[in-house]
KEKE-3310 file (N, C-alpha, C; in steps of 0.2 Angstrom, whole numbers, plus 5000, padded with zeros to 4 digits):
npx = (4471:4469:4476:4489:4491:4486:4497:4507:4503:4501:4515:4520:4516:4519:4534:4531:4526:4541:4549:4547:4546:4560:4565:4575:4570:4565:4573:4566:4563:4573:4570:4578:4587:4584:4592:4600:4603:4612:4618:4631:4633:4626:4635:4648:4645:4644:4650:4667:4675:4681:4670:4675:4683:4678:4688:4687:4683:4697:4699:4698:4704:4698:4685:4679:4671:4666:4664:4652:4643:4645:4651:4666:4674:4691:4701:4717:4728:4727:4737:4741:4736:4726:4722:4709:4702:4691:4699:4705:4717:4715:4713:4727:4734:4731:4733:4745:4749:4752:4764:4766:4762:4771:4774:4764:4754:4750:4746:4740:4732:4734:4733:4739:4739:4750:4767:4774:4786:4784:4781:4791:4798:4791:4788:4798:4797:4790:4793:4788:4774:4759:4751:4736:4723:4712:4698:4699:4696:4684:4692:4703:4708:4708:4715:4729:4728:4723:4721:4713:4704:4705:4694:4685:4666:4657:4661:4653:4643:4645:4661:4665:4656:4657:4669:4665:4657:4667:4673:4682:4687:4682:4684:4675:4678:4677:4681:4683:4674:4679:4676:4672:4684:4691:4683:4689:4701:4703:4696:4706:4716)
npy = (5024:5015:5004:5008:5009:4994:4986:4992:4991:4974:4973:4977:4968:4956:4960:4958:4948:4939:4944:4940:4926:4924:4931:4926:4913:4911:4899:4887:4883:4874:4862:4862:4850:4841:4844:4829:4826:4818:4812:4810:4801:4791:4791:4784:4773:4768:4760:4764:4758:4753:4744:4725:4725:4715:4705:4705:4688:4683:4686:4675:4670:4674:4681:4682:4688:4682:4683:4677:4682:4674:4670:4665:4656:4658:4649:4652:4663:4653:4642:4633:4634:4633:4632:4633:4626:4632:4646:4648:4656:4669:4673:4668:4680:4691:4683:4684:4696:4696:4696:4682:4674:4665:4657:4651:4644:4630:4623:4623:4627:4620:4623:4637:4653:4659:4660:4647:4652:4665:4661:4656:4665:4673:4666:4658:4647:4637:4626:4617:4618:4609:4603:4605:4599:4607:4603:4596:4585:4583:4575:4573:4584:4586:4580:4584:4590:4605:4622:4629:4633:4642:4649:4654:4662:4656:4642:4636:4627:4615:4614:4618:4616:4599:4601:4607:4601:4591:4598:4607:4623:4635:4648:4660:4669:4684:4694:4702:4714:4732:4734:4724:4717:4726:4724:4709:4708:4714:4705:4693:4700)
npz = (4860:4871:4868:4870:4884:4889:4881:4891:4903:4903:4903:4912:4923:4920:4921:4935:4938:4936:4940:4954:4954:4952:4965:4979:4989:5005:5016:5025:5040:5050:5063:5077:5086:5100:5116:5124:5139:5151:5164:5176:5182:5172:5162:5164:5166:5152:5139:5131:5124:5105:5096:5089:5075:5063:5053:5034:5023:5015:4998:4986:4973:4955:4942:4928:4913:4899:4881:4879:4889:4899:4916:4922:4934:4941:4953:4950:4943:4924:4919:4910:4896:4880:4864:4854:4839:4823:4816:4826:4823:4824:4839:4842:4838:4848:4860:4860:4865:4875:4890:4895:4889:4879:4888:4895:4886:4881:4869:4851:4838:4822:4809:4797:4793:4787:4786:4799:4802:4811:4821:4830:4831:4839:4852:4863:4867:4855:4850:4858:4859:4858:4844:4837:4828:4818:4823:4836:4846:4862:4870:4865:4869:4882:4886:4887:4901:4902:4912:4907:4890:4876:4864:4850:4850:4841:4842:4853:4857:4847:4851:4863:4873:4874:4881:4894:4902:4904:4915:4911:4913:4900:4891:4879:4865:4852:4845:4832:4828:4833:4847:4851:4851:4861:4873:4873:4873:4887:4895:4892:4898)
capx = (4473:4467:4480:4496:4489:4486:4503:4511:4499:4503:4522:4522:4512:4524:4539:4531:4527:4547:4553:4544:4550:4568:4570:4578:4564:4568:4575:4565:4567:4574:4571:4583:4588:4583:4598:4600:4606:4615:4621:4638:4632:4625:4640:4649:4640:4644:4659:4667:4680:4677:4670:4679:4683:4680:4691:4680:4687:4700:4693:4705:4703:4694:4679:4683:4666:4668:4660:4644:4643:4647:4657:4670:4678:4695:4706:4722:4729:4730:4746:4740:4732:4723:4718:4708:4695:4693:4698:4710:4723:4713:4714:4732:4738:4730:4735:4755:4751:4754:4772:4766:4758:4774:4776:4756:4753:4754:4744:4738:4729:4739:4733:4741:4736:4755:4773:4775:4792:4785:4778:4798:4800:4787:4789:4804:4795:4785:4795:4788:4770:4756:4748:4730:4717:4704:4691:4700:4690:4687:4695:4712:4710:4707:4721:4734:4728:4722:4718:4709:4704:4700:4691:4679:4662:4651:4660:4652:4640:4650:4667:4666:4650:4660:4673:4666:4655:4673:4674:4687:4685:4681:4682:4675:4680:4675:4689:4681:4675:4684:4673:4674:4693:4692:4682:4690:4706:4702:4695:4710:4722)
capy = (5025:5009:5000:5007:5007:4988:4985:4994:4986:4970:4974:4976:4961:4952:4959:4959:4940:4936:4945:4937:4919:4927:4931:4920:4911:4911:4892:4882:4883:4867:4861:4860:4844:4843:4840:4828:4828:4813:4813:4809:4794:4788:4792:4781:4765:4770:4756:4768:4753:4753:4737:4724:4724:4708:4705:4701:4683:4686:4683:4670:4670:4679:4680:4683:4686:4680:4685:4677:4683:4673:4671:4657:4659:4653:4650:4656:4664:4648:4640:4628:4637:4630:4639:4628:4628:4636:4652:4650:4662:4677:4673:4668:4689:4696:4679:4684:4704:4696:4691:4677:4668:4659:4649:4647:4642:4625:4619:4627:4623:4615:4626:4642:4659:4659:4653:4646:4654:4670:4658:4654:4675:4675:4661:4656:4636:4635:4618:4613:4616:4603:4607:4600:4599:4613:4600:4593:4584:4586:4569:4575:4593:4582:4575:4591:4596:4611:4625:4633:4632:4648:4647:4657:4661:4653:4637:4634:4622:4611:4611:4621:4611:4595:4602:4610:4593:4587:4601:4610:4631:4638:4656:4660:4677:4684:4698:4703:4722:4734:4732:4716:4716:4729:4718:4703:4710:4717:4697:4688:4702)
capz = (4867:4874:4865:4874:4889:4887:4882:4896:4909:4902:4903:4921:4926:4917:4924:4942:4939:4933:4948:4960:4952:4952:4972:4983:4994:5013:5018:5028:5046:5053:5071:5083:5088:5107:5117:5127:5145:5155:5170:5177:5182:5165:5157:5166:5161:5144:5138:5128:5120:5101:5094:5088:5069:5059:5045:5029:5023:5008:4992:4982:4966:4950:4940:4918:4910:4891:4874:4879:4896:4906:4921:4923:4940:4942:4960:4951:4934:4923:4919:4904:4891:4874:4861:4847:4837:4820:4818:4831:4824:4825:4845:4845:4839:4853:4866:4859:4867:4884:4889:4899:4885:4878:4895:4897:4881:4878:4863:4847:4832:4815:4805:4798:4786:4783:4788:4806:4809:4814:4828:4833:4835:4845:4857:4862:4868:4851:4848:4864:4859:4855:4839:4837:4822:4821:4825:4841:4851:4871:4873:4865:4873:4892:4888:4889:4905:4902:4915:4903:4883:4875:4855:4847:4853:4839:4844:4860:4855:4845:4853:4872:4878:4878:4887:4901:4904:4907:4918:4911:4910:4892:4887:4872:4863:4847:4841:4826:4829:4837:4852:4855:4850:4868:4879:4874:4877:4895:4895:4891:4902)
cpx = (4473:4473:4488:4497:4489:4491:4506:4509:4502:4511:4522:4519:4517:4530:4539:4531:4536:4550:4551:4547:4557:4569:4571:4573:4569:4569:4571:4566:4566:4573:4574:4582:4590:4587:4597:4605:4608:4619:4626:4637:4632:4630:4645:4652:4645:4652:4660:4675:4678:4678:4674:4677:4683:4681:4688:4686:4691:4697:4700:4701:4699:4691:4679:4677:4668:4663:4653:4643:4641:4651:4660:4676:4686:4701:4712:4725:4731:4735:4746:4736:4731:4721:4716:4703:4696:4691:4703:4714:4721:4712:4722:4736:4737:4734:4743:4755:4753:4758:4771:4763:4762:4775:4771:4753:4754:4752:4739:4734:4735:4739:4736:4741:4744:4763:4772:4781:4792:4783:4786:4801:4798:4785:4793:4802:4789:4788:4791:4779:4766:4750:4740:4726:4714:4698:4694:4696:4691:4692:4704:4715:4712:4715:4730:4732:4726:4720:4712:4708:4698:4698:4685:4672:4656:4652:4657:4647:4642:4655:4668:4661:4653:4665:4673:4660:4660:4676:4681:4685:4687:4678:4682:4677:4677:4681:4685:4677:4680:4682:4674:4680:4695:4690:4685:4699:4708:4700:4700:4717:4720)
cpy = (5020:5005:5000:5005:4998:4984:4986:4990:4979:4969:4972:4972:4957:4952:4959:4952:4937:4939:4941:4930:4920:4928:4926:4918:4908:4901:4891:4881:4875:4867:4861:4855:4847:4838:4836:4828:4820:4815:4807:4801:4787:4786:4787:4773:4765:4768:4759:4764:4753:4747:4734:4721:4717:4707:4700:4696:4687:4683:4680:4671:4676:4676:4683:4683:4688:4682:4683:4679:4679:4673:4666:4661:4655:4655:4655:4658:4658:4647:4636:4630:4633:4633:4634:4630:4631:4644:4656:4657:4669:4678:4673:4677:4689:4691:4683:4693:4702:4692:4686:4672:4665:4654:4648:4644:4635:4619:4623:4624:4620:4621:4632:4646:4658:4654:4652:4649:4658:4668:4657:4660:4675:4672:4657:4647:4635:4626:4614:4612:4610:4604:4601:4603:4605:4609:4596:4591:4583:4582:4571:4582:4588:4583:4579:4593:4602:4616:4629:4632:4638:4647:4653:4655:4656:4643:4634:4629:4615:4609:4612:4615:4602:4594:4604:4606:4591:4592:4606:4618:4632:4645:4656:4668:4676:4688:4699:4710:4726:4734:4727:4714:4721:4726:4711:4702:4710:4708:4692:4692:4700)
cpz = (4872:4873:4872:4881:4891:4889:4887:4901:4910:4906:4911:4925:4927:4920:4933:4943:4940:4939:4954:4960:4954:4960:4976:4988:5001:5013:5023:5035:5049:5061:5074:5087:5096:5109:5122:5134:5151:5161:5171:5177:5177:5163:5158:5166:5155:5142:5132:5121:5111:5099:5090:5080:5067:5053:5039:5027:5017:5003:4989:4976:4961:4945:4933:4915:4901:4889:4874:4884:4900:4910:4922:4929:4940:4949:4957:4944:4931:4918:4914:4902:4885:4871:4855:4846:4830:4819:4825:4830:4823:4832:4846:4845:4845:4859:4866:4862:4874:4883:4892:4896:4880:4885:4897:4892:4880:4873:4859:4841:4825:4811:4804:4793:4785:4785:4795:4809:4812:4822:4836:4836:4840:4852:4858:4863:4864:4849:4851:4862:4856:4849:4837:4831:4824:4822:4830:4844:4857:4870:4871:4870:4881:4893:4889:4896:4907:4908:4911:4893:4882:4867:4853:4848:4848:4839:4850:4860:4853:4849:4861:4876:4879:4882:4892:4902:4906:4912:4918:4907:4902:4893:4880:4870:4854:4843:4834:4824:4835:4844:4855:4855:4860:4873:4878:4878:4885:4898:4895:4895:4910)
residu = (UNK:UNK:UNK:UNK:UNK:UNK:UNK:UNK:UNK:UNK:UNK:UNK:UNK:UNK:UNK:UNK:UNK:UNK:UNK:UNK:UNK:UNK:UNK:UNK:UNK:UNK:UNK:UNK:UNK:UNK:UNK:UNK:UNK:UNK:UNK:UNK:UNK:UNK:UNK:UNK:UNK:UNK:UNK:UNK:UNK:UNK:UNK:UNK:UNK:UNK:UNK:UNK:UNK:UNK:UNK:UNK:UNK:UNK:UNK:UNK:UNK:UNK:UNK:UNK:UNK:UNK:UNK:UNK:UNK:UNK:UNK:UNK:UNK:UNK:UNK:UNK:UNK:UNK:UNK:UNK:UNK:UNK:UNK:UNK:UNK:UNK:UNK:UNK:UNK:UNK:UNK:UNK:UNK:UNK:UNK:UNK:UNK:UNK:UNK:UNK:UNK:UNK:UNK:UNK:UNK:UNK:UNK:UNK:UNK:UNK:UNK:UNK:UNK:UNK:UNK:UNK:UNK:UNK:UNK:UNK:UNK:UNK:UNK:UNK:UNK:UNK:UNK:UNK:UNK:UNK:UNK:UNK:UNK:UNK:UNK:UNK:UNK:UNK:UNK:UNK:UNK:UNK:UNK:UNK:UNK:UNK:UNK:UNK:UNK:UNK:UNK:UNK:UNK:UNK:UNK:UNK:UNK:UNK:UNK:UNK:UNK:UNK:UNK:UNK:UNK:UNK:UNK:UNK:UNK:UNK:UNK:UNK:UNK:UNK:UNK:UNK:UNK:UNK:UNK:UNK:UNK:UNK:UNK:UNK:UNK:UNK:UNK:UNK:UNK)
# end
């Protein structure tokens, strides 16, 4: 007899606790912001002209973080491109997705996995380029001008760091998972 009793008792504790959790508890009465009162007078004073906006400077140029994360800023899209190093032609595919890289393009490496004609499909001024060793050295890179030389990230020791002593931007890239094939992309558009 004790038992049911018990259970029952329990029950409705239980459900008086869970209702109580359950109803909507009153908000919080907020203050009332005490108004304020000016006179004719005051109001008067009060230059009511809005201030004068200052136009933030313009930002020139853009900022390209590469495969090792860094940032290489440059004033304007560059116009004299390099691509060396070896290993190049696993950067040249992706450089050939963008139509503005037969006329920025202006020197590549010698080396090639197959024929060079499909180079002449794909650019219509490949005559025109300048084909360099895969172990070019800055002092021939200098010597094109380059706005920029892009090469693979594991050369940056070796071949970037005497380049950008001669102050000329290096983007490195690696292209080698699908991930880095997507940031390097977004990188090189």
């Amino acid at each position: 007899m004790y038992r049911p009793f018990t259970r029952i008792f329990t029950l409705v504790i239980a459900s008086a606790m869970l209702l109580a959790a359950c109803t909507p508890q009153a908000a919080p009465a907020v203050p009332a912001e005490p108004e304020i009162q000016t006179s004719p007078a005051a109001l008067a004073t009060v230059d009511e002209r809005p201030a004068p906006i200052t136009p933030e400077p313009e930002q020139t140029g853009f900022t390209v973080t590469d495969a090792l994360g860094r940032e290489v800023y440059f004033e304007t899209a560059p116009q004299r491109i390099v691509l060396t190093g070896r290993a190049w032609f696993q950067l040249v595919d992706a450089i050939y997705a963008f139509p503005a890289s037969d006329e920025r393009l202006i020197a590549i490496g010698d080396r090639f996995q197959g024929s060079m004609d499909i180079f002449s499909l794909l650019d219509s001024n490949f005559a025109a380029k300048t084909l360099l060793d895969r172990d070019a050295s800055a002092e021939q890179i200098a010597a094109l001008q380059p706005d920029l030389v892009m090469m693979k990230s594991y050369l940056a020791e070796s071949q970037g760091k005497p380049l950008e002593v001669l102050g000329i931007p290096v983007i490195y890239l690696d292209l080698e998972t699908p991930e880095q094939y997507q940031r390097d992309l977004q990188t090189i558009g």
